[in-house]
Kinemage of the C-alpha trace (Angstrom):
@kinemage 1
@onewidth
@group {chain A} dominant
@subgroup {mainchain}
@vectorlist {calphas} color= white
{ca unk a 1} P 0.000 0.000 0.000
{ca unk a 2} L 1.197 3.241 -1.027
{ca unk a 3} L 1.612 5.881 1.806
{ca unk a 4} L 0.596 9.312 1.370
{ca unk a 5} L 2.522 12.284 2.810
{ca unk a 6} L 1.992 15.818 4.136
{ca unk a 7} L -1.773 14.592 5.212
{ca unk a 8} L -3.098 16.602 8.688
{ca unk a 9} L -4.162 13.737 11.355
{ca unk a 10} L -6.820 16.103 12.505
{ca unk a 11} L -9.406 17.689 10.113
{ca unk a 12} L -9.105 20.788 9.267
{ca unk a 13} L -13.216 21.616 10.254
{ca unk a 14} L -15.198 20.934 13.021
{ca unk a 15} L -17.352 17.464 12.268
{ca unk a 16} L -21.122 17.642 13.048
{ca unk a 17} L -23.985 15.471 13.281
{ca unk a 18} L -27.105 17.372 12.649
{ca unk a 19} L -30.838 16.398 13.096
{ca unk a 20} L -33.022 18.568 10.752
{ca unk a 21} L -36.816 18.963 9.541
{ca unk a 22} L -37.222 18.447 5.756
{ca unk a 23} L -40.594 19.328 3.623
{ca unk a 24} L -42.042 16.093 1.506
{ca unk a 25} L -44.328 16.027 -0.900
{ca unk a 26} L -45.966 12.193 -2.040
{ca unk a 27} L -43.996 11.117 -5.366
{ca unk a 28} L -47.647 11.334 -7.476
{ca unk a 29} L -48.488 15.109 -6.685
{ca unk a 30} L -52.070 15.297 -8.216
{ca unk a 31} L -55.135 14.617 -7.139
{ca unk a 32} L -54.266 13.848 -3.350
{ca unk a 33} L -56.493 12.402 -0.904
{ca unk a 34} L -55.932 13.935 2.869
{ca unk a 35} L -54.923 9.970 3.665
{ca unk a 36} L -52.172 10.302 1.977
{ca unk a 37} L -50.598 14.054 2.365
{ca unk a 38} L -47.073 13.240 3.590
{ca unk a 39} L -45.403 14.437 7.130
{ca unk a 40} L -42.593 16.201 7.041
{ca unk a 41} L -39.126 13.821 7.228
{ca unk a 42} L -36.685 14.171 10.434
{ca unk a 43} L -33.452 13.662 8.227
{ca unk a 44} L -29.244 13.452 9.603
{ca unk a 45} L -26.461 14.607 8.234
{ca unk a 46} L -23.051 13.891 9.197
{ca unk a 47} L -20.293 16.483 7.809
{ca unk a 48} L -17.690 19.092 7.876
{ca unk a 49} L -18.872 22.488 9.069
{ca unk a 50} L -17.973 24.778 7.016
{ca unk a 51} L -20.062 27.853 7.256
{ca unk a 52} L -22.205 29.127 9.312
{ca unk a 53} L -24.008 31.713 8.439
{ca unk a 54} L -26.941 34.195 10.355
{ca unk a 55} L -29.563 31.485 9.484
{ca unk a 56} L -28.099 28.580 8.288
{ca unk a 57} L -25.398 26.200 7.936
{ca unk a 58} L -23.322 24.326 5.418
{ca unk a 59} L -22.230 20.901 5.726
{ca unk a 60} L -19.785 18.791 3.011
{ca unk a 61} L -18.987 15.051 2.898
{ca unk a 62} L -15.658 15.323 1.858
{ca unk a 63} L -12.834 18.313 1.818
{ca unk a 64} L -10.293 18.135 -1.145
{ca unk a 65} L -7.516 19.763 0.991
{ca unk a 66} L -4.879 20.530 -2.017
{ca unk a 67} L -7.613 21.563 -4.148
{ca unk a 68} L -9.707 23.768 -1.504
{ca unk a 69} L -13.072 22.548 -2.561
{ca unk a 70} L -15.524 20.159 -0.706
{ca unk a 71} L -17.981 17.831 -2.287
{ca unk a 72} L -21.070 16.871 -1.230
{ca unk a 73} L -22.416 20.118 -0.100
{ca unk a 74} L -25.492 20.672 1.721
{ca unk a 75} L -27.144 24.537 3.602
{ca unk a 76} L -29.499 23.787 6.509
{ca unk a 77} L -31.447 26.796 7.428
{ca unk a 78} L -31.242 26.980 10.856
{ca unk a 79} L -35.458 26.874 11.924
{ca unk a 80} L -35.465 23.444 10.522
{ca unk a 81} L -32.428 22.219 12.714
{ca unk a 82} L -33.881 20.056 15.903
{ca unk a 83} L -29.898 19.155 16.985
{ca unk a 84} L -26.447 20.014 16.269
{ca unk a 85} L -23.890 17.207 17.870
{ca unk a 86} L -20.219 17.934 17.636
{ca unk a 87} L -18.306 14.738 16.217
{ca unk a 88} L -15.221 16.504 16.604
{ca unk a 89} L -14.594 20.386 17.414
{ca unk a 90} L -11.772 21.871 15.712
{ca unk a 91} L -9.428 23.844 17.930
């Protein structure tokens, strides 16, 4: 196995596990009986933190240190956040 240099042991962004309200809508959206109108979903994401703005935040999957991009980005607004957890806090 090939060894890779010049990699940071600790991340380089706190790591979060947040719990977060999501809208749905049914996957046939016509004609709806009241049955069958959807709850909203309790959804989890676990990510980097890497902004946080007034009224949200933004999550990535992965952090491509030499390029300075991230992958896998998602913006929570912050009313629809039940729980933040930190993972791991960066210094």
């Amino acid at each position: 196995m090939k060894t890779v240099k010049n990699i940071s042991p600790e991340p380089d962004f706190s790591i979060v596990h947040v719990s977060w309200v999501d809208s749905c809508e049914p996957k046939e959206n016509s004609e709806i009986e009241v049955h069958d109108i959807p709850r909203p979903q309790l959804l989890s994401n676990v990510g980097f933190l890497i902004k946080e703005g007034e009224d949200y935040i933004s999550l990535a999957g992965s952090h491509k240190k030499e390029l300075l991009t991230f992958d896998y980005v998602i913006s929570i607004p912050r009313i629809a956040i039940t729980k933040v957890c930190y993972l791991y806090k960066k210094k």
